[in-house]
TORZADO-154985 format. One record per residue (C-alpha): y, x, z; residue number from 0; residue in one letter. Coordinates in nm, 4 decimals. Example, Ala and Ser with C-alpha at 12.3 -4.5 7.8 and 13.67 -1.06 7.14 Angstrom:
BEGIN
<<-0.4500; 1.2300; 0.7800>; 0; A>;
<<-0.1060; 1.3670; 0.7140>; 1; S>;
***
This chain:
BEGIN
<<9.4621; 8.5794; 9.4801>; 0; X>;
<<9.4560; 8.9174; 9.2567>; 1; X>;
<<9.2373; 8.7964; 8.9457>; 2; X>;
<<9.1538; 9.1888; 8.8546>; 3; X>;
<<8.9864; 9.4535; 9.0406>; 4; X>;
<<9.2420; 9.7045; 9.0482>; 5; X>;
<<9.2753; 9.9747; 9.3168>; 6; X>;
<<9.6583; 9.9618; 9.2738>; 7; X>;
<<9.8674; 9.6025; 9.3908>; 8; X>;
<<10.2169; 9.5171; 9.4714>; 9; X>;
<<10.2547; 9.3899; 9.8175>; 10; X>;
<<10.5713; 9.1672; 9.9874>; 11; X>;
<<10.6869; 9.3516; 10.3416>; 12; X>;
<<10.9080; 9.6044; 10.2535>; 13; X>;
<<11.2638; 9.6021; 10.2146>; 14; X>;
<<11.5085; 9.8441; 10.0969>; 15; X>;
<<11.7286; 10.0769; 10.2908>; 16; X>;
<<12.1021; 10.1848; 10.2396>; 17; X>;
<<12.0450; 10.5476; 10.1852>; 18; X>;
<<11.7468; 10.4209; 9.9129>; 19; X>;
<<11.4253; 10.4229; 10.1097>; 20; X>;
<<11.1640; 10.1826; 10.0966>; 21; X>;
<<11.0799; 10.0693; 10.4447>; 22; X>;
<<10.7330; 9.9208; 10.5299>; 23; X>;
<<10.7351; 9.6268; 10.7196>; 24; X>;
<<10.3303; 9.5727; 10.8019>; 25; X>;
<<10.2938; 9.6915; 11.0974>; 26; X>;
<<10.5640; 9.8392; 11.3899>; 27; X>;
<<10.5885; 10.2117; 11.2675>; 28; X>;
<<10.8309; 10.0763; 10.9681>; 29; X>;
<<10.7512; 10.3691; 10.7354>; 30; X>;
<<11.0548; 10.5062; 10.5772>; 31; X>;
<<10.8904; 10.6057; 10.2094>; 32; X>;
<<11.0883; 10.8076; 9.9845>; 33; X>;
<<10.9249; 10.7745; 9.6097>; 34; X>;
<<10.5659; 10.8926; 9.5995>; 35; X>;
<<10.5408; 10.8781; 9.9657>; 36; X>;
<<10.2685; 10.7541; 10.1767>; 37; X>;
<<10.3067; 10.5604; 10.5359>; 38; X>;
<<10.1431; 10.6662; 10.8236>; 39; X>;
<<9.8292; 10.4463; 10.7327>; 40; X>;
<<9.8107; 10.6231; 10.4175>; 41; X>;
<<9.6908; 10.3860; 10.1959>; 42; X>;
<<10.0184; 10.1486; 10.1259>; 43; X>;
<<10.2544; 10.3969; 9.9411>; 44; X>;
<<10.6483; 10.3530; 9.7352>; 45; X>;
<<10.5715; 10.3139; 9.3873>; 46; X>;
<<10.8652; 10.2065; 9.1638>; 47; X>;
<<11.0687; 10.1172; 9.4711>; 48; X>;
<<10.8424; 9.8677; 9.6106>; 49; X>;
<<10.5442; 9.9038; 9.8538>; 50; X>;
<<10.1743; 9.8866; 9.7167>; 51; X>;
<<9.8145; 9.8758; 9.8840>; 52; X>;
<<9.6141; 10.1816; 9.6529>; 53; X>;
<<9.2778; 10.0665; 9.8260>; 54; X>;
<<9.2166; 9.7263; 9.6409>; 55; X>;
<<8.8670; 9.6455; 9.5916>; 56; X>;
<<8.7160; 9.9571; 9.7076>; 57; X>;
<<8.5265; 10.0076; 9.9942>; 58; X>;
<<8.3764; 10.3018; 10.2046>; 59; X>;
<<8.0327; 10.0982; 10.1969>; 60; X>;
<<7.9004; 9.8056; 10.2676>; 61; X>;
<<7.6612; 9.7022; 10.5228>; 62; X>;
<<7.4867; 9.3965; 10.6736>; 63; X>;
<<7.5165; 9.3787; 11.0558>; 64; X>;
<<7.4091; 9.1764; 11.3325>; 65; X>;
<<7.7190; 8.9941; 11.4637>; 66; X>;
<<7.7093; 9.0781; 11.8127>; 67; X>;
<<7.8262; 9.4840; 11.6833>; 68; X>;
<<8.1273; 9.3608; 11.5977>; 69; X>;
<<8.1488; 9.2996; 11.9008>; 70; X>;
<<8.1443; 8.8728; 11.8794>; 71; X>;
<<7.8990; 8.7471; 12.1164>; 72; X>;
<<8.0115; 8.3876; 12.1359>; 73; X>;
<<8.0748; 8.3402; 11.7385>; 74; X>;
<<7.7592; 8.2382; 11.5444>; 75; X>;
<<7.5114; 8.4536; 11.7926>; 76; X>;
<<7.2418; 8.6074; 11.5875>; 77; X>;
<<7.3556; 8.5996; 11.2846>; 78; X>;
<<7.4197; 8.8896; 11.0313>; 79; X>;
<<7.7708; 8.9620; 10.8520>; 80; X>;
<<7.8389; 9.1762; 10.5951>; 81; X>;
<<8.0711; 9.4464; 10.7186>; 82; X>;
<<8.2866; 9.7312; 10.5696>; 83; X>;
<<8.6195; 9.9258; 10.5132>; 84; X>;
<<8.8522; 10.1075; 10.3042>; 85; X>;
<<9.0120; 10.4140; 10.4217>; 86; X>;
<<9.3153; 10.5230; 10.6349>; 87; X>;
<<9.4445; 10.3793; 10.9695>; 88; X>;
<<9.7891; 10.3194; 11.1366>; 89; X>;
<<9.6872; 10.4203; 11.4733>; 90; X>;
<<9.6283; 10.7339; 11.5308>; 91; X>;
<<9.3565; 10.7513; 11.8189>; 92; X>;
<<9.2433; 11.1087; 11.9475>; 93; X>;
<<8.8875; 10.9462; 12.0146>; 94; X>;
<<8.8442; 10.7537; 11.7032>; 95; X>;
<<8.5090; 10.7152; 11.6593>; 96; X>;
<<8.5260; 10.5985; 11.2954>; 97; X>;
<<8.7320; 10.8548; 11.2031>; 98; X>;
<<8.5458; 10.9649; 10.8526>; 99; X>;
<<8.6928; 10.6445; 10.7526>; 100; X>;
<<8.9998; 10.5620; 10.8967>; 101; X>;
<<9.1247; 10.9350; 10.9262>; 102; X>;
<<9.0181; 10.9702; 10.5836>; 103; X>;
<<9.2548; 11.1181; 10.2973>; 104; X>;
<<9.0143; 11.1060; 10.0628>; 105; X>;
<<9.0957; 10.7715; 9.8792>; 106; X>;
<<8.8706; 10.8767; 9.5662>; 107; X>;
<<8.5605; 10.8922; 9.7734>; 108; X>;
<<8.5944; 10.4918; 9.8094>; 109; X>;
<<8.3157; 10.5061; 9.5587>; 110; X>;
<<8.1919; 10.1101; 9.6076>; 111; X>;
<<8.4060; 9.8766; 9.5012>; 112; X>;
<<8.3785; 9.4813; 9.4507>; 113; X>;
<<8.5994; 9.1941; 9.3746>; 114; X>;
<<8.6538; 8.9165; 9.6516>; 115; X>;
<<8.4474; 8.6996; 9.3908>; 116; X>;
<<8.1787; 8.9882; 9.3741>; 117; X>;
<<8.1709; 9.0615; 9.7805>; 118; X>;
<<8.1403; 8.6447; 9.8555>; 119; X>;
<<7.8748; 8.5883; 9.5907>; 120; X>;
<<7.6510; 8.8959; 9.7823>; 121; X>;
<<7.7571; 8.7475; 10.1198>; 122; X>;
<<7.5673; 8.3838; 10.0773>; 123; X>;
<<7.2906; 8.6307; 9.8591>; 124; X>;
<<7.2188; 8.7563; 10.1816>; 125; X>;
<<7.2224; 8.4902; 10.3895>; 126; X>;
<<7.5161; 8.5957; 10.5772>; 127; X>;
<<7.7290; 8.3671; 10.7839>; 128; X>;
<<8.0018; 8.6249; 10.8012>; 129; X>;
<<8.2711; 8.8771; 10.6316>; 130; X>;
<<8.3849; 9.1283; 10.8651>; 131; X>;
<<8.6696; 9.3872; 10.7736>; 132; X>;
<<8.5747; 9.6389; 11.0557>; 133; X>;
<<8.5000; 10.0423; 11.0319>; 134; X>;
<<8.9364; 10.0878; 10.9716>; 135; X>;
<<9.2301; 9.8126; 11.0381>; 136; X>;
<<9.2501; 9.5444; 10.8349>; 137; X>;
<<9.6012; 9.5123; 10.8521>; 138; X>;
<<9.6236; 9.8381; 10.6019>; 139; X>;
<<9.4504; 9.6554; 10.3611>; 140; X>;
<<9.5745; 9.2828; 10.4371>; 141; X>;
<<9.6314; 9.1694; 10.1025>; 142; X>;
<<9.2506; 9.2369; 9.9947>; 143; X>;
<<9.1464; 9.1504; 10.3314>; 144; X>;
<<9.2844; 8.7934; 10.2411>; 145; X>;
<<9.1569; 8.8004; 9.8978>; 146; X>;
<<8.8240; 8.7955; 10.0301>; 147; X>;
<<8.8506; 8.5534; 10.2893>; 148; X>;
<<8.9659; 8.3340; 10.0418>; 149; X>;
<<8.6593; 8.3745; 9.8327>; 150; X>;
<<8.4091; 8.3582; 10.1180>; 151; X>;
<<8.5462; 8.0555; 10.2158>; 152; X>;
<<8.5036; 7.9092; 9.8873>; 153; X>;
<<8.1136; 7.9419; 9.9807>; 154; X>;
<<8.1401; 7.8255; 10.3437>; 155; X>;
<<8.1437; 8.1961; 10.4532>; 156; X>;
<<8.3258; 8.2392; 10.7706>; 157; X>;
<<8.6145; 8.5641; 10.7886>; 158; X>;
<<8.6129; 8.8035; 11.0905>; 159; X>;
<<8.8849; 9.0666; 11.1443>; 160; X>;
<<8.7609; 9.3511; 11.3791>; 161; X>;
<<9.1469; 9.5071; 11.4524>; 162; X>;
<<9.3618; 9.7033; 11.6708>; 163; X>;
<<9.6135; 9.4090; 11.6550>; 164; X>;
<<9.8997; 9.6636; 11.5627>; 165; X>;
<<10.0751; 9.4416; 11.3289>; 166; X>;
<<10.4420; 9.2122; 11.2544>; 167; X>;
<<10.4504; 8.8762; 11.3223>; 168; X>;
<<10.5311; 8.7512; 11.0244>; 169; X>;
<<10.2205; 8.9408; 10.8077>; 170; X>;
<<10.0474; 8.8480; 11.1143>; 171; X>;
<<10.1060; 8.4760; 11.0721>; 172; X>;
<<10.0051; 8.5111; 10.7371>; 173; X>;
<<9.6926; 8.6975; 10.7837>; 174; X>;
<<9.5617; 8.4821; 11.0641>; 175; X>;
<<9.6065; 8.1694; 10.8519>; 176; X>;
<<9.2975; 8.3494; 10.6614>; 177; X>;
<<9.0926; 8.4475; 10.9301>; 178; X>;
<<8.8340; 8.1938; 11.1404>; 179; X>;
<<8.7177; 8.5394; 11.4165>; 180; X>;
<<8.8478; 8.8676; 11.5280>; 181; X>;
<<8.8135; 9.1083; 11.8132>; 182; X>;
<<9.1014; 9.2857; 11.9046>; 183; X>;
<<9.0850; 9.6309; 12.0463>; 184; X>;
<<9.3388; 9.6374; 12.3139>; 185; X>;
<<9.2815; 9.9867; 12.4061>; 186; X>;
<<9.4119; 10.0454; 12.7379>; 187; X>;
<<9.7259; 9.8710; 12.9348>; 188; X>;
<<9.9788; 10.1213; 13.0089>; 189; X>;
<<10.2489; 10.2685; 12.7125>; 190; X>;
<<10.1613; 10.5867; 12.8564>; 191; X>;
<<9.8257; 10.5608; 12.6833>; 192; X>;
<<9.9307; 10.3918; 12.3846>; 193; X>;
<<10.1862; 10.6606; 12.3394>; 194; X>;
<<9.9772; 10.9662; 12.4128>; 195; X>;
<<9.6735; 10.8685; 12.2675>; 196; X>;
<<9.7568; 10.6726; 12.0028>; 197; X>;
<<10.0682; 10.7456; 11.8999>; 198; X>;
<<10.1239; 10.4021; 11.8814>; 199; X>;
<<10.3395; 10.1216; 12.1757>; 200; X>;
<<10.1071; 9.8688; 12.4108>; 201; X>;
<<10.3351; 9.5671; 12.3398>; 202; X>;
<<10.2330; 9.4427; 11.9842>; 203; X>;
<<9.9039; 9.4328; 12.0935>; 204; X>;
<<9.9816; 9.2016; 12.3707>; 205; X>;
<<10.1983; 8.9862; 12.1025>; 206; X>;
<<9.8912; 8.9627; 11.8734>; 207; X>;
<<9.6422; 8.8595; 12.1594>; 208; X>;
<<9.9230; 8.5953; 12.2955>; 209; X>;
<<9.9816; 8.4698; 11.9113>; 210; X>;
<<9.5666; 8.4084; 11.8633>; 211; X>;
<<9.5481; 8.2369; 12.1656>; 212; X>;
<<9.8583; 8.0358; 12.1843>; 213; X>;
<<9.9135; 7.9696; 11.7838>; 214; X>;
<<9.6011; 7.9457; 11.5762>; 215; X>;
<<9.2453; 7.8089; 11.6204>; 216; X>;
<<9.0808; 8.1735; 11.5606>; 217; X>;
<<8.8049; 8.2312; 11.7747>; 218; X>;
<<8.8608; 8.6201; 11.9529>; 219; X>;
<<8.6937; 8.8266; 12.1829>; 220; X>;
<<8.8596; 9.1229; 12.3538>; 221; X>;
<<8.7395; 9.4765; 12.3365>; 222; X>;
<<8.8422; 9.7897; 12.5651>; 223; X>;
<<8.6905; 10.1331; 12.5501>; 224; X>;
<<8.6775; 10.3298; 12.8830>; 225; X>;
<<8.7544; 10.6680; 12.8229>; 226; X>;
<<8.6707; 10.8713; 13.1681>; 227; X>;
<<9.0340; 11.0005; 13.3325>; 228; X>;
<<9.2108; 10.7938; 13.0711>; 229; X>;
<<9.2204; 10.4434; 13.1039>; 230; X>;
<<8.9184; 10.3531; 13.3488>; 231; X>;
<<9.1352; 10.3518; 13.6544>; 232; X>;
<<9.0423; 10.0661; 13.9372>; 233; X>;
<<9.4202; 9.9781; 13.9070>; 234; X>;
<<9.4685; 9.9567; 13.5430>; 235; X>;
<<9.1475; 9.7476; 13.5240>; 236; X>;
<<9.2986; 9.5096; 13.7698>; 237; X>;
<<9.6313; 9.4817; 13.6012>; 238; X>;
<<9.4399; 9.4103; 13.2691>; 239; X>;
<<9.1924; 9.1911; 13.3790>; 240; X>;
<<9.4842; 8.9620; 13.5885>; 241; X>;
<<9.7012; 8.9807; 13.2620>; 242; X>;
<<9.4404; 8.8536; 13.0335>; 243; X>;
<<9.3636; 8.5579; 13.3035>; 244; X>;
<<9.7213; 8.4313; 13.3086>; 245; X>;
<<9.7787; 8.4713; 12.9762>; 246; X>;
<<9.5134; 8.4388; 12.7388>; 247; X>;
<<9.2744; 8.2254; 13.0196>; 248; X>;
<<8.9377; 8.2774; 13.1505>; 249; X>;
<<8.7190; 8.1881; 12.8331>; 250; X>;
<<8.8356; 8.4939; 12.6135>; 251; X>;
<<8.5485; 8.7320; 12.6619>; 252; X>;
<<8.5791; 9.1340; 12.7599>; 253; X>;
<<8.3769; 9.3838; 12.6392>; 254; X>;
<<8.3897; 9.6625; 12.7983>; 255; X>;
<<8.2341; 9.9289; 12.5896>; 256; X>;
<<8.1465; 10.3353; 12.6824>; 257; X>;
<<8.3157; 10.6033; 12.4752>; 258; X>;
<<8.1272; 10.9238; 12.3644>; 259; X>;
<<8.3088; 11.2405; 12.2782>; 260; X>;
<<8.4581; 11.2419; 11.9057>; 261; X>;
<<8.7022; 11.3855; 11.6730>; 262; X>;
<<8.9628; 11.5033; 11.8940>; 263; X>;
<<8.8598; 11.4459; 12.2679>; 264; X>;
<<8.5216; 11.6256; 12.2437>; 265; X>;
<<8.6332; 11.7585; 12.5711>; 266; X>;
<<8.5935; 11.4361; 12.7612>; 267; X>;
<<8.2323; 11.3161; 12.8583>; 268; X>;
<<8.0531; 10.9956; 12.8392>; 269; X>;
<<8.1424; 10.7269; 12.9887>; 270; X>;
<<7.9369; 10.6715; 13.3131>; 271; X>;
<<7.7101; 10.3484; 13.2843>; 272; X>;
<<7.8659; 10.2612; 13.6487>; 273; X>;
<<8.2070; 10.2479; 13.5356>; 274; X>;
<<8.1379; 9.9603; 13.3149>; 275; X>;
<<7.9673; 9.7583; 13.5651>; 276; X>;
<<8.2664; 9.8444; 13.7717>; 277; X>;
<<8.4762; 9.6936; 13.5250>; 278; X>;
<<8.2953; 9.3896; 13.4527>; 279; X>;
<<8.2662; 9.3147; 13.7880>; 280; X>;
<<8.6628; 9.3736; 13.8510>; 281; X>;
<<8.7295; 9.1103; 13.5469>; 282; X>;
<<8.4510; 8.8427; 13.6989>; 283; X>;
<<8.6329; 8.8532; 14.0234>; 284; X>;
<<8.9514; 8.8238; 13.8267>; 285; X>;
<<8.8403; 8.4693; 13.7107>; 286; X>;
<<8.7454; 8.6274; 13.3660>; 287; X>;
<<8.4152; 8.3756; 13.2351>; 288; X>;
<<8.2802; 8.6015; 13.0167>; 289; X>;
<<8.2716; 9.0068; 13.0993>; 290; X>;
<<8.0233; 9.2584; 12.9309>; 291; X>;
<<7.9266; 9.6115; 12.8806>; 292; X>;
<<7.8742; 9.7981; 12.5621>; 293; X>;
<<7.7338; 10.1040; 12.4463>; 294; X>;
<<7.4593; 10.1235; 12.6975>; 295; X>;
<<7.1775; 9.9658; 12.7455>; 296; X>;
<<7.1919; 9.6821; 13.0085>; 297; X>;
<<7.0803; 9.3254; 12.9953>; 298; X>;
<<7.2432; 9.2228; 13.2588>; 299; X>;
<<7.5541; 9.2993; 13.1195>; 300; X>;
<<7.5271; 9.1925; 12.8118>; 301; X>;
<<7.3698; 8.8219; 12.8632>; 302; X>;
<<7.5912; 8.5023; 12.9069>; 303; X>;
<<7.6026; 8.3114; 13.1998>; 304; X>;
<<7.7241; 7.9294; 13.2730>; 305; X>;
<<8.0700; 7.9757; 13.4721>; 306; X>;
<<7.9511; 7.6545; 13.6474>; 307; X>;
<<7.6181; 7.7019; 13.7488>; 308; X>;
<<7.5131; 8.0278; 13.7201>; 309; X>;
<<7.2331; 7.9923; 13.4815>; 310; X>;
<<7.1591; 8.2847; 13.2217>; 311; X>;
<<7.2699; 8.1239; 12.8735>; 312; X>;
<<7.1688; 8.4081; 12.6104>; 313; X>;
<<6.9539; 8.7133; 12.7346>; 314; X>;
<<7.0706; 9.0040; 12.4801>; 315; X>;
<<6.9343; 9.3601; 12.5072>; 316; X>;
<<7.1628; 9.5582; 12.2761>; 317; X>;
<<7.1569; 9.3451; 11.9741>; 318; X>;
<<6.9126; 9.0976; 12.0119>; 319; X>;
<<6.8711; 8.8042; 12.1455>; 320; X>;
<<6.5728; 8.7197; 12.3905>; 321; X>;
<<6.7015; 8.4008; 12.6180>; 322; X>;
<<6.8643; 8.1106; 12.4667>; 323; X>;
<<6.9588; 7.8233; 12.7069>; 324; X>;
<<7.2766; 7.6325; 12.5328>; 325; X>;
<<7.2640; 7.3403; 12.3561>; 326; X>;
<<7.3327; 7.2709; 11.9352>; 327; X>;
<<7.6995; 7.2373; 12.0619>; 328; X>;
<<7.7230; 7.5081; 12.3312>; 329; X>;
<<7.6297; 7.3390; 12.6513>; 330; X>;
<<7.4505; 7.4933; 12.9234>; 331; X>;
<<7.0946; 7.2689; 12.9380>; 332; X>;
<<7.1213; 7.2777; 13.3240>; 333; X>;
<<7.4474; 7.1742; 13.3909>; 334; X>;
<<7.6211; 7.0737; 13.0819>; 335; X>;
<<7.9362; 7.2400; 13.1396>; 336; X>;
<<8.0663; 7.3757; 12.7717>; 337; X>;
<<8.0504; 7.7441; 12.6745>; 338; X>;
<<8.3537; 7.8838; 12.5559>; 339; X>;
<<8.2703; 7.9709; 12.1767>; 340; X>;
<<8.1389; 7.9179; 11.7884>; 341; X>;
<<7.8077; 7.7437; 11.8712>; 342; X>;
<<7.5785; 7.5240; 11.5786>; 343; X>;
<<7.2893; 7.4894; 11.6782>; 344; X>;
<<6.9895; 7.7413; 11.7432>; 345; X>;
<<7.0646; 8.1170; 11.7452>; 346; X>;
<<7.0329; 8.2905; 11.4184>; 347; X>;
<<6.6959; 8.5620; 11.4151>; 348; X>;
<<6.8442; 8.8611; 11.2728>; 349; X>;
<<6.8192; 9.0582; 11.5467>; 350; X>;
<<6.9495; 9.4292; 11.5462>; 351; X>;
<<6.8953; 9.5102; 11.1683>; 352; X>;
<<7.1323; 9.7064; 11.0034>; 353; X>;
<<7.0723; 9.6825; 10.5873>; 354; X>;
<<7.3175; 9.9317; 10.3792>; 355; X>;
<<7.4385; 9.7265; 10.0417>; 356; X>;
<<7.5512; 9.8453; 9.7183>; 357; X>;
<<7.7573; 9.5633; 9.5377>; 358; X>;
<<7.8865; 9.7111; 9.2366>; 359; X>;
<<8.2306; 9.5951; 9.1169>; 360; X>;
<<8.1135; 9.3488; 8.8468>; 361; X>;
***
């Protein structure tokens, strides 16, 4: 663990070229740095001919959320985590809707900083059960990402990684070993999309989600965003919904969440309320367990129900919780059959609160 809060740290995937570059081997663009030179995500640069993270320690804020934003709705429901983000991103998403941060190039304005020690200590201050690295990728800033998770589980805080999955395997191995929840943002299922609209490939993703399932004990949820013409097709919601089944299995939950017009696709409306129930209804007949909406407001789709019996486990209306029907372990009380999840005991009561922080780098 880095002992000083420094914005500047050496980092380990890289290796050097034969014509003298530095290449970066985080994630699957393999920036090609030159001295000086900044990858794609912006934020890991060549210094001295090695790689280094410039973000350590510093934040764009910090804020306390309800867990179910993330979105997490079967990890610790009702329960707040403190969230936040650096700068930079190595996706490049027309309809990022975070984009003040993760489009950012403005690495001074990361005016709130803390040490791992620091961010841990406020965590279990404010009664949070949670860490989230969310807002930007955490795989940009992986080695303070771990850091903290480190820390926080020094004080029985839990680590969640909210993450586009766009990563290698082998800091992906690593990074998991840290984490205990994530949601992955596989953002449509074609390369066509991933290309166009990312500028980024549909495969990596698919290794990450197959890794977390397959290869560590990490509680994850799955996240799409239906962007109208784009990726909300009947067919590509099919092919999704059937890949996750076979591959991942039917207790991985889907949210399925509406986009609004942003940063560079201001052209395309909102997404239609209908098109979500579509889609959850396409994954439910898929054999997909657990299927919700996002964005809009709609009980229905947001609430839990028993895969065996059919009754309503957690009523949520946006963020809060209003129906609880599981046991301390996760059982449905009618029928007993196990809910897929991080369940101990009653639900927390922080309902949909959000509480800006300043830490202070102390």
């Amino acid at each position: 663990m880095t002992s000083v809060l420094e914005s500047v740290v050496p980092t380990k995937y890289w290796h050097v070229l034969d014509d003298g570059r530095v290449q970066c081997d985080m994630c699957p663009r393999f920036c090609r740095l030159r001295d000086g030179q900044r990858g794609m995500c912006f934020v890991r640069m060549r210094q001295d001919d090695q790689i280094v993270l410039t973000t350590y320690g510093r934040s764009s804020g910090f804020c306390v959320d309800p867990i179910e934003k993330k979105p997490l709705n079967h990890f610790h429901p009702g329960t707040p985590v403190l969230s936040f983000g650096t700068a930079g991103c190595n996706l490049a998403c027309s309809f990022c809707q975070n984009w003040d941060i993760s489009k950012s190039r403005e690495i001074d304005t990361l005016a709130d900083g803390a040490s791992p020690e620091r961010l841990a200590e406020t965590a279990e201050r404010l009664g949070c059960r949670s860490v989230a690295f969310t807002y930007n990728d955490p795989v940009i800033f992986h080695e303070y990402a771990i850091d903290v998770a480190q820390a926080c589980h020094e004080r029985g805080i839990k680590a969640v990684a909210v993450t586009a999955g766009y990563v290698c395997d082998e800091p992906r191995r690593e990074f998991y070993r840290y984490m205990d929840a994530a949601n992955v943002d596989l953002k449509g299922f074609t390369d066509g999309f991933y290309r166009q609209i990312t500028k980024a490939y549909l495969q990596p993703i698919l290794d990450t989600l197959v890794y977390l399932k397959h290869e560590t004990d990490v509680w994850f949820e799955v996240t799409t965003l239906l962007i109208p013409g784009k990726n909300d097709s009947e067919r590509e919601l099919e092919e999704m919904t059937q890949w996750v089944v076979e591959h991942l299995g039917p207790d991985v939950p889907l949210h399925f969440t509406a986009f609004h017009p942003d940063w560079k696709m201001m052209d395309i409306p909102r997404t239609p309320a209908a098109t979500l129930t579509k889609a959850r209804g396409i994954a439910l007949k898929n054999g997909v367990r657990y299927a919700y909406t996002g964005n809009v407001h709609d009980v229905t789709g947001g609430s839990t129900m028993c895969h065996q019996c059919g009754q309503t486990l957690i009523v949520r209306d946006w963020y809060v919780l209003h129906g609880w029907n599981l046991t301390g372990d996760g059982c449905c009380t009618k029928c007993g059959a196990r809910c897929a999840g991080v369940f101990d005991g009653p639900p927390g009561t922080w309902g949909a609160k959000r509480m800006p922080v300043r830490i202070g780098s102390a």
